[in-house]
C-alpha positions in Angstrom: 139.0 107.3 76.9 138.0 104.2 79.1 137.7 104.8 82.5 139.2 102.0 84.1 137.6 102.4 87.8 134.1 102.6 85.8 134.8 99.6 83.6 135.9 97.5 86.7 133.0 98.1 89.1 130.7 97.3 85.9 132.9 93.6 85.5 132.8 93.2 88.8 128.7 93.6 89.1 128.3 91.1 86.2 131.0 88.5 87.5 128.4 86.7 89.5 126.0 83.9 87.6 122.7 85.2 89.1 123.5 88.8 88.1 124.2 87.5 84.4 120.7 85.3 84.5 119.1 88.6 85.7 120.9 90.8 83.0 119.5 88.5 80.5 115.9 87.9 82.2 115.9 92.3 82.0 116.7 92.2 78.1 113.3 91.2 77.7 111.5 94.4 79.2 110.9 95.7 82.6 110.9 93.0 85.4 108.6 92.8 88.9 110.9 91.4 91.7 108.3 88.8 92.1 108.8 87.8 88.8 112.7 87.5 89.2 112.4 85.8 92.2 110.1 83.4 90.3 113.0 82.3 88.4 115.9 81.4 90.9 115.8 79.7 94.4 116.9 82.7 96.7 115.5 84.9 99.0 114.3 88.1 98.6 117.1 89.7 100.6 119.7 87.8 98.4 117.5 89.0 95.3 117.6 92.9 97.4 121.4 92.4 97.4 122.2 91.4 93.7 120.3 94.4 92.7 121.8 96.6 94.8 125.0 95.2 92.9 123.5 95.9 89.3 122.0 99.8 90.1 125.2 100.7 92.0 127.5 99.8 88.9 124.9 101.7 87.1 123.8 98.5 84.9 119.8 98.2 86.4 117.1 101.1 86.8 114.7 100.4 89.6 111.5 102.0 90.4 108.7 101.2 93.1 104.8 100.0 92.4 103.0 99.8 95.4 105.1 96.9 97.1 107.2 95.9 95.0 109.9 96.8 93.1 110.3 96.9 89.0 113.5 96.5 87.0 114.9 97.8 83.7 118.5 97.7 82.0 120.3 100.9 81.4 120.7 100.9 77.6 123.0 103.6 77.4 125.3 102.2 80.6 125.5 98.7 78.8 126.0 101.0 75.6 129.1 102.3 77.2 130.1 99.3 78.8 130.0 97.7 74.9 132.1 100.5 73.8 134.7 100.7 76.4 135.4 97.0 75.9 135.8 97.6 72.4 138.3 100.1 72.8 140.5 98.3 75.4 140.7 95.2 73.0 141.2 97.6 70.2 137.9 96.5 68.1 136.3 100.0 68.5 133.0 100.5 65.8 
């Protein structure tokens, strides 16, 4: 049964361009900050903020090494996320 709240906070986290590139940069393995940062022209607090976004809808893991911070994609959330699509356009596996 999809969970419609769950669904929309997950849509809504990826509905930004930056949080897509970083989705997609995080497919590869775990990602240093630094190295996001690397990647776009924002700040760290913008960078702080997007995240924020991606663990809060569940999508991103986070943990801290020494000062910065390292980030991983929740399998199983985007595994869910997969499914729950599939079942609200009918196409279920």
């Amino acid at each position: 049964m999809i969970d419609y709240e769950e669904l929309a906070e997950m849509l809504k986290a990826l509905s930004d361009p930056n949080r897509l590139m970083i989705v997609e940069m995080l497919s590869g393995g775990e990602l240093c900050a630094c190295k996001l940062l690397e990647r776009f022209r924002i700040t760290q607090p913008t960078l702080s903020h997007h995240m924020k976004t991606l663990r809060q809808a569940g999508l991103v893991k986070g943990h801290k090494e020494g000062k910065w911070m390292h980030y991983t994609l929740d399998g199983e959330r985007f595994a869910m996320l997969t499914d729950s699509i599939g079942e609200l356009t009918g196409k279920e596996k």
